[in-house]
N, C-alpha and C positions, 0 to 999 in steps of 0.2 A: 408074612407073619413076623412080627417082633420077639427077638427072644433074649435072652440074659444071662450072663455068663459074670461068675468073679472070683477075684483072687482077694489071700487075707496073707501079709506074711507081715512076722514081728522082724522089728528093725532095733539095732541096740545104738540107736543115738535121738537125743532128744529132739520130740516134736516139732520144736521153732525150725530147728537145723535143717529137718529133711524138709520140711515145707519149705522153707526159704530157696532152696538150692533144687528142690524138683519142681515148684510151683511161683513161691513169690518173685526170684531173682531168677527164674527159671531161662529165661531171654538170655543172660550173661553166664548162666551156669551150665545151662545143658549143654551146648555146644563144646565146651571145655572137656566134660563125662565124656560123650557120646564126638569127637570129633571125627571120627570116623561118619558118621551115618546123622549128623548134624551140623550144615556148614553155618545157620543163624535161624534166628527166629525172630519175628518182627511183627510187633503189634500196630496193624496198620487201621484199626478205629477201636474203638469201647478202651473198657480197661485189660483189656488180655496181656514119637518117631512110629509113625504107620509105616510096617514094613514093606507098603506095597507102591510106595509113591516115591517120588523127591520131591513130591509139592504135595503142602495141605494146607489149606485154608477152614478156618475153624469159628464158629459162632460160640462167644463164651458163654456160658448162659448162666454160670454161678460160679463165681471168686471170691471166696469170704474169708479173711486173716485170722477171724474170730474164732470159729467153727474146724476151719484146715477143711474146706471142703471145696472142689474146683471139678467146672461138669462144662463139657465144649462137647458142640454136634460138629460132626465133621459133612461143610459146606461145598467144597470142591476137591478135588485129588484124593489122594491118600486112599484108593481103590473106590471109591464113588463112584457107581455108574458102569465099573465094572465085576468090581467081587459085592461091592457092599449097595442095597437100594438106600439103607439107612442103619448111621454109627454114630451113637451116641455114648461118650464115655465119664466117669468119674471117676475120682483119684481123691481120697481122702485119707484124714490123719487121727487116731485118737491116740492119748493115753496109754501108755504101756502097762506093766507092774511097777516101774519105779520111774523116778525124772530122766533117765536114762535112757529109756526104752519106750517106742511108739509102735503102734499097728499100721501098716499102712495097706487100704482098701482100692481095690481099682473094681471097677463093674463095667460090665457096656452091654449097649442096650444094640441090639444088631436085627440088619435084615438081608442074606443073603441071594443076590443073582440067582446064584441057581446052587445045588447042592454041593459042599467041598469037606466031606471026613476029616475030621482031626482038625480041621481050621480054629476052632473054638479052643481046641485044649490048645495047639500053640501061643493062639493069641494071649491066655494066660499066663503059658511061660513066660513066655517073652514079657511081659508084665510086671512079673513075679523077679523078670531079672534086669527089668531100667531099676525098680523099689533096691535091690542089694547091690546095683553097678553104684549103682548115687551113694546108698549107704558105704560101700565099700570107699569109695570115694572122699569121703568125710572123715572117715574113721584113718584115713591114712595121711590126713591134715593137708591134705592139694588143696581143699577149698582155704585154709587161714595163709600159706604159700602164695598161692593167687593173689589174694586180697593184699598179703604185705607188696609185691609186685606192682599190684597196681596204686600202691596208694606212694609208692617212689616215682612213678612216673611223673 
């Protein structure tokens, strides 16, 4: 049986930004956030951190720049086959109160192996805290840092 779980937490940096840096540039950005528990990520067809894997392979199924809306089924690893029959997740961005501030949405669509208490609400956490690692991340200017770094190489 399929079930749904999600997280809603306001972020105080503008929509382009957390999109750019958790989804659009996501390949060159998360790794940087996350280098602990992200050694790369590589889109290896279309246009494209499970705590339970080192490997995931992912079906993207909606990337839209317009929208800030990004939806992947998780195809191999990342607990497939052993915690999860089916994980499907999205990550979206609206609008805050001001240009300043965005909401940002994660949901996932799950089917678990066999029963595990609390899995659901961790999996939010943890959710709830890539959304403020990245925000925090921005707000402390490593991503415009990065950027002058690389653009002297």
């Amino acid at each position: 049986m399929v079930e749904t779980i999600f997280a809603e937490v306001e972020l105080k940096v503008p929509i382009e930004q957390i999109w750019k840096a958790q989804v659009a540039d996501g390949p060159n950005c998360m790794p940087k956030i996350f280098p602990a528990f992200i050694e790369s990520i590589e889109t290896l067809e279309g246009d494209g951190a499970v705590p339970y894997a080192r490997y995931v392979k992912e079906h993207v199924d909606v990337l839209n720049d317009e929208t800030y809306i990004f939806s992947y089924t998780v195809i191999e690893g990342g607990g497939l086959g052993e915690i999860f029959d089916y994980y499907k997740a999205t990550i979206s961005f609206k609008p805050g109160a001001d240009e300043n501030t965005t909401i940002g949405r994660w949901s996932l669509d799950y089917s678990l192996i066999d029963e595990r208490p609390g899995l659901p609400a961790q999996l939010k956490r943890r959710n709830v805290d890539v959304f403020k690692t990245v925000e925090a991340y921005l707000l402390s200017g490593a991503s415009a840092q990065t950027e002058k770094k690389l653009h002297h190489i």
